[in-house]
N, C-alpha and C positions, 0 to 999 in steps of 0.2 A: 741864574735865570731871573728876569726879570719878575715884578708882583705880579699877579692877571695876565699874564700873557695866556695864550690859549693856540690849541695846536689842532686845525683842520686837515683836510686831505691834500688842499693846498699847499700849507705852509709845513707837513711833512713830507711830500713833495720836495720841497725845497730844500729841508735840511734834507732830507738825503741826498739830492744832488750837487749839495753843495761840498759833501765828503764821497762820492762816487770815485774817486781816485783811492780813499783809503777801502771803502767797501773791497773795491776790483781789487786790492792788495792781499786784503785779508781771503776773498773766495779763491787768488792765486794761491795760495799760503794754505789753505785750507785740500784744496784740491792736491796739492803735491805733498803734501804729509800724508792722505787718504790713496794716493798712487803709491807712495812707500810702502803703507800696513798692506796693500792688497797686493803689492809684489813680495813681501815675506810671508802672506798667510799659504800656506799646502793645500792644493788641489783635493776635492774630496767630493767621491765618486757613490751615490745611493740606485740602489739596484730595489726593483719592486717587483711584486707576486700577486696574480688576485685569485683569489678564493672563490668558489662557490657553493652554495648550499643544494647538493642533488635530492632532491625528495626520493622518498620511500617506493621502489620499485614496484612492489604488489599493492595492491589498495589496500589501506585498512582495515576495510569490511571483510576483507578473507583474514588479514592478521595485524593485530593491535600491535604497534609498537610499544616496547618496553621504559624506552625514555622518553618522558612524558614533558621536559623543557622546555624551557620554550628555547630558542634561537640564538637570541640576545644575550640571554639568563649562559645558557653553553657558550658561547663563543668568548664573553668576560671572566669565565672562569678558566677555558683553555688559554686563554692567552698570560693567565695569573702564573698558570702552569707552565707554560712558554717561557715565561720572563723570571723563573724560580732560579734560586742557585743554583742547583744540582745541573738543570739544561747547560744556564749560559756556561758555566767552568765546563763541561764536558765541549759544548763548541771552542770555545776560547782556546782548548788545549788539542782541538783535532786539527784548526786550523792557525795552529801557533798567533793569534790574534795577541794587539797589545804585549808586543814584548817590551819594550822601552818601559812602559808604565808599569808591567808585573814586576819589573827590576828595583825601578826604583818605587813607587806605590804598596800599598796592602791589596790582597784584593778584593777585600770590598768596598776601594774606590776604583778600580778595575770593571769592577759589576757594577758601578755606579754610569761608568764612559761606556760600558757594553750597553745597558740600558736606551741611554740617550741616544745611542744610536741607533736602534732597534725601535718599531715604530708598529701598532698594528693600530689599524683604522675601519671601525664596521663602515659597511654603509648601508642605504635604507632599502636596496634589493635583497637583501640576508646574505650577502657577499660579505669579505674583510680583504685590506690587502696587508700586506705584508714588504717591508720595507726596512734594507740596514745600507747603512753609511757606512763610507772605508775608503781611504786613501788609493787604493789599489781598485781598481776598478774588476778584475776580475776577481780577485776577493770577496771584493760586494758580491757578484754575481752568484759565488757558492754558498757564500754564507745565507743569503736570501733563499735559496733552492733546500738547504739544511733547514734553514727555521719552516720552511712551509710543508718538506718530506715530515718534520718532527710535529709539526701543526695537526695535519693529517693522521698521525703513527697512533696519535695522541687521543683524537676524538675518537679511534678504531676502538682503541685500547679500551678506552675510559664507557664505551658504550657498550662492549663488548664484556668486560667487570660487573659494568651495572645490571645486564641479564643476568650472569652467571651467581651476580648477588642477590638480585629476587629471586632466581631458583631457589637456590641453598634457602633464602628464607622462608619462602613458600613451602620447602620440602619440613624443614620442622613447624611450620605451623600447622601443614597436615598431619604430619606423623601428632603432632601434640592434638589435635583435635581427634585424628583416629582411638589414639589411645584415652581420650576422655568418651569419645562414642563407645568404645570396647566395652569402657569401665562403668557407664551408664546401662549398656545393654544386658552387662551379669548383672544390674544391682535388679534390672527388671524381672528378668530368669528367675531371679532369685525370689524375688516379691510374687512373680506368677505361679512356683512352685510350693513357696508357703502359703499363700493364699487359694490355692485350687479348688475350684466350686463355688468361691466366694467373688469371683470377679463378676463383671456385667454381661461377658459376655456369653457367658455360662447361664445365664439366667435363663434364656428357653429352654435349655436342653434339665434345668432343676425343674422347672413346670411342669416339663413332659414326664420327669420322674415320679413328682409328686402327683399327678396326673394319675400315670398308671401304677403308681401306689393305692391309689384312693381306687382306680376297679379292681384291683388284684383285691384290697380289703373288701369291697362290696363282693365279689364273689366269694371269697374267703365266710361271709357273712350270710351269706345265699346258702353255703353247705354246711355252715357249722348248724344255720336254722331246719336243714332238713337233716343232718345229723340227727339232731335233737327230737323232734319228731319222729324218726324211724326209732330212736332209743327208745321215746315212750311207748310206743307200738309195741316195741320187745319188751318193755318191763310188764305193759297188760298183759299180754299172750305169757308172761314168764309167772304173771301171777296166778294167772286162770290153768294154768298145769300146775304151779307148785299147789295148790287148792281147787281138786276137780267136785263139781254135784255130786252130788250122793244117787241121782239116778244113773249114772254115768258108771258108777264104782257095781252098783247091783246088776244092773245088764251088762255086763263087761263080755263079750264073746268066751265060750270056754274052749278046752283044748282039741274039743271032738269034731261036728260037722260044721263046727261055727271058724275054723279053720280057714275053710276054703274059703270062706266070705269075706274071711277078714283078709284071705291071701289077694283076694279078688279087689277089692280095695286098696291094699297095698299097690297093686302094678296099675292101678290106676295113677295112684298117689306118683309111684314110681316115670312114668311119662309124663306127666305137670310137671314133676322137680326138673327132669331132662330138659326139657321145652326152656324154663324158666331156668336153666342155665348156659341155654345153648343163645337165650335172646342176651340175658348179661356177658357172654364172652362179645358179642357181637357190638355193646354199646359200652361197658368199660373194661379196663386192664386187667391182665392177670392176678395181681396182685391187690386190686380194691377189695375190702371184706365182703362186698355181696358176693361179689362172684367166686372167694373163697367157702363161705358159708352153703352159698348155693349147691359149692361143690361137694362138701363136708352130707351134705342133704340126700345130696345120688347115690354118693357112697351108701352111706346106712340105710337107705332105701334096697339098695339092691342086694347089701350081704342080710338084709332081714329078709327081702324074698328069697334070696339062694338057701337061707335058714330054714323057713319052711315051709321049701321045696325038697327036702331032705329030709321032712319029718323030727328034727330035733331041733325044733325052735328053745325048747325050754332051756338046751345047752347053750345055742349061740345067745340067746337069750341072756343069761347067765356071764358070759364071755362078756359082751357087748354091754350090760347094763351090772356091774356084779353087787352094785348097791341096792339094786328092783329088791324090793319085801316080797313079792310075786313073781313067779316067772311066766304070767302071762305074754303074750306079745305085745299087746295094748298097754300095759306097763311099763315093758322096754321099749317101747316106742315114745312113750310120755317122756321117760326119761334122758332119750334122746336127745327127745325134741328138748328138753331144758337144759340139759349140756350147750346144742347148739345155740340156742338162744341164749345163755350167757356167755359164749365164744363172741358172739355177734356183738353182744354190747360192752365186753373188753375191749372188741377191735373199735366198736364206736368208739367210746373212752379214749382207746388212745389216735384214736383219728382227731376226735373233739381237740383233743391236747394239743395234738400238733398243726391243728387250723388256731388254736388259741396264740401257740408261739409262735406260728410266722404273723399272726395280725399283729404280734404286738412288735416283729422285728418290722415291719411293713411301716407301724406307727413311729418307731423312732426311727426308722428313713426320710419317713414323713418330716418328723420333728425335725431331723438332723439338717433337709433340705429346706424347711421353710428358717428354719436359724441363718443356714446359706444367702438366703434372700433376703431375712431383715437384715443383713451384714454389708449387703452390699452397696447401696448408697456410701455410706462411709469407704467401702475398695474402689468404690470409683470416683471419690474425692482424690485419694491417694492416687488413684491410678491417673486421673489428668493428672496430677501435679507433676509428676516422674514420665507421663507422657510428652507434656511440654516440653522440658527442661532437652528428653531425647529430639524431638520434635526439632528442635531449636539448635543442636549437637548435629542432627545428619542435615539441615539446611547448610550451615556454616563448612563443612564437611564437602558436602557436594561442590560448593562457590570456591573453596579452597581449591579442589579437588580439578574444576573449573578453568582457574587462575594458572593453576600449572603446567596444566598441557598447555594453556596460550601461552605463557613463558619461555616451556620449552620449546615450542615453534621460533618465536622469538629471538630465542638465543641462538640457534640456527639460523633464524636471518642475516643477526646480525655476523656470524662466523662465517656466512655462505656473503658476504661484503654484499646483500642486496638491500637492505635499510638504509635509511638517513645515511649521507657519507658525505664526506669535503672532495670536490674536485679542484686540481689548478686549472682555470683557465684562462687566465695570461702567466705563461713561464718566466722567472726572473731574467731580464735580458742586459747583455754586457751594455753597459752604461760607456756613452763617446762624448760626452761631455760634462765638467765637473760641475756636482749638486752646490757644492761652499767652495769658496767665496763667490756672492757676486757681485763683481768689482765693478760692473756700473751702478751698484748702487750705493756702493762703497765710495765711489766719485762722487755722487751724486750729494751724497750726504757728508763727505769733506767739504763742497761748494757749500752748501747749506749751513754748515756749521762756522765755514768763515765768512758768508754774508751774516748771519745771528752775530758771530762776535762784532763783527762793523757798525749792525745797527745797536749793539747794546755798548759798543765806546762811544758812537754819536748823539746817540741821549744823556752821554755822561758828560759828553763836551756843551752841549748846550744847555744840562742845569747846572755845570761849572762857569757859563756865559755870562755876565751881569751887566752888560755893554748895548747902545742902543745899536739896532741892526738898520732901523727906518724911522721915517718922520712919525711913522705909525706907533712908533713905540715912545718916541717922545712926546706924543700929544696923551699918550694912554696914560706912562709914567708922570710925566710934570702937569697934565694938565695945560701947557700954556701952545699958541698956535707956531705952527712953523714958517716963517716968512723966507725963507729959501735955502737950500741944497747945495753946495760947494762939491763940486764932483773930484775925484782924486786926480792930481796932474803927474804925467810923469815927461820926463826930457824924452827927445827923441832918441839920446844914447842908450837911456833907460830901458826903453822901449824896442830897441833894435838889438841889448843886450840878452833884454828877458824873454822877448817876443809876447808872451801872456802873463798875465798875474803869476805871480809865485805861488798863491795859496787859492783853493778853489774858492776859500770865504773872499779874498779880494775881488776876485771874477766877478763875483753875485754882487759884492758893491756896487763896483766900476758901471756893475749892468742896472744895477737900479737906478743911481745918480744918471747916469745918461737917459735913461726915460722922463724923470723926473724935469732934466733940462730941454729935453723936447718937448713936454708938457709947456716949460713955460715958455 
């Protein structure tokens, strides 16, 4: 090629027309090599299936589904499942696929030609389709119907697991929380039963104790102060008989008419004592010491008058007082009367005693309850804490508890086929014309391929050129001007033997020299 030459749209134009005899050689030669491979390549026939995504039958708001997926996320993983070993060899051997290859082949280059020919494609409705290749056209067809029945079997399956697998997990997390609830609830039993009376909420019903502690001791306090006072009453009266006046000793009634008078006072005495015991039965118990004492009263009132009313006082006398120095009646009356007066205040004494020991069991109930009470800040630290922790235990419990009836709804759904499901809705249809080869474009691209080789030997022939082609190129190269064009001559024999140039480069001469000669 010449130095500087330079190649427009024009002057490649030219060379290629100047070789258009070799180009048209090579795109025949191209062309008919590419009609060869496309008549040895095998007819091969792809069958499709489309998919679609049927939404959730009942609404949500009544039942949550269990697989929470998204779409996309499931359908990349079903088809990971789809295209596993275990699928494709189970198809491969139901419908004898790939015999030639399993003979000669391993097969897992078998599963590698199963693959390639097996196709799935989402698209952006949440559809997929489903698509295999096979020489056999109704092959295609079944094989396509199998991958997409197994497509479907598969999502069933695998949805249908995944409830049955949050059940079963849901069911030990309950059972594991029931038994940490069980096991929290004895440890509180247990804290309630050793702590009893000391909790908080016992705390009114200790007030009300200590409460009616505190008037049981104020009354207790009220009798033990009139005890006490009715005792000194009886130890005066017991000292004024144990040590009577001495005027009292000298006019003492004697046994003769002073009798009657003393008998006469007597049944006086005798109806007071009665009155006065008849009003004590009516305002305390049988058993209180007045109204025993009072009774003690009637009696020796009455066997002193039946005494003498029979004229042998000095006997019952006698009887009735056997210690009397005297057997006056006035003596044995005294003595009586200080018998029962120190009966009275034995019984005071041990009344006093035993108002003294229930005060003081009253006081250490007292004690025992307000100890209850300083305690219990501290039980009811403890008791939130062990509150909580339960608190916290039957939340979790409940939500569990919750979760698994939605579950089992769930699982039920999805066994009852009304959940999320894959329909087909385009069937794989017998394919009537073959997917591979397509042999126009297998033409298409033999033409193209022997045009490329034509233009890449034509660029080879003109940078192997080093020849002037025009005046153009001698004035470019030498530099000096061209003073005229000699056009190629040929004989008329020449010309009537060859008819045209022999070479398309002569043609393009011949045609330039003759312009040039018309020029001049």
């Amino acid at each position: 090629m010449l130095p500087g030459t330079t190649f427009g749209a024009e002057r490649i134009v030219e060379v290629l027309w100047s070789r258009k005899l070799l180009l048209a050689l090579l795109a025949a030669a191209g062309l008919a090599a590419a009609a060869a491979v496309a008549r040895y390549l095998p007819d091969e026939y792809r069958s499709e299936a489309l998919i679609m995504v049927v939404p959730q039958r009942i609404p949500e708001s009544y039942v949550k589904a269990t697989v929470t997926e998204k779409v996309e996320d499931r359908l990349s993983m079903l088809s990971e499942r789809l295209l596993s070993r275990t699928r494709l060899e189970q198809i491969i051997l139901e419908f004898d696929l790939y015999r030639q290859r399993r003979r000669d082949a391993a097969i897992e280059e078998v599963l590698k030609w199963m693959r390639r020919d097996v196709k799935v494609t989402f698209n952006r409705n949440e559809s997929l389709t489903i698509s295999y290749v096979s020489r056999n056209p109704a092959e295609a067809q079944k094989v396509t119907e199998r991958l997409a029945s197994l497509f479907i079997q598969e999502n069933a399956r695998d949805r249908e697991s995944q409830a049955e697998n949050t059940n079963q997990f849901l069911d030990s997390q309950l059972d594991e929380a029931k038994r940490r609830l069980m096991d929290h609830e004895k440890k509180l039993e247990d804290y309630r039963r050793r702590h009893s009376g000391e909790l908080p909420a016992q705390a009114a019903s200790n007030l009300q104790v200590i409460q009616s502690a505190d008037v049981q001791r104020q009354s207790l306090a009220d009798a033990i102060n009139r005890a006490r006072e009715r005792r000194i009453l009886l130890e005066r009266q017991l000292v004024d008989l144990e040590n009577p006046a001495p005027e009292f000793r000298e006019t003492a009634p004697g046994p003769g008419g002073d009798a009657a008078q003393a008998g006469q006072s007597l049944d006086q005495r005798l109806k007071s004592a009665r009155a006065a015991y008849e009003s004590l039965k009516m305002r305390k118990t049988p058993e209180h010491p007045d109204v025993r004492a009072a009774e003690r009263n009637v009696k020796d009132l009455e066997m002193e008058l039946q005494t003498q009313g029979n004229g042998s006082a000095f006997e019952a006398g006698d009887r009735a007082v056997p210690e009397a120095p005297t057997g006056t009646p006035a003596e044995a009356f005294r003595q009586r009367r200080i018998r029962d007066l120190t009966v009275q205040m034995a019984d005071l004494d041990r009344e006093l005693q035993e108002r003294a020991d229930a005060d003081a069991k009253l006081k250490a109930v007292i004690a025992d309850y307000q100890a209850r009470l300083d305690v219990m800040p501290t039980r009811e630290s403890e008791l939130v804490e062990l509150t909580r922790d339960y608190t916290t235990l039957q939340e979790l419990y409940r939500s569990l508890l919750t979760k698994r009836e939605e579950s089992k709804i769930s699982a039920d759904l999805e066994r009852q086929s009304a959940g999320e499901q894959f329909e087909i809705l385009e069937p794989p249809r017998l394919p009537v014309r073959p997917f591979r080869p397509n042999r126009v474009l297998i033409y298409l691209g033999g033409i193209g391929g022997g045009l490329l080789l034509g233009v890449g030997l034509t660029a080879l022939f003109v940078y192997l050129d080093s020849g002037f082609g025009s005046e153009d190129d001698v004035s470019r190269v030498l530099s000096l001007p061209v003073l005229a064009a000699i056009p190629v001559m040929k004989a008329g024999r020449d010309r009537e033997e060859h008819g045209s140039p022999r070479t398309t480069g002569a043609v393009l001469d011949w045609w330039k020299r003759r312009r040039q000669v018309n020029e001049l």
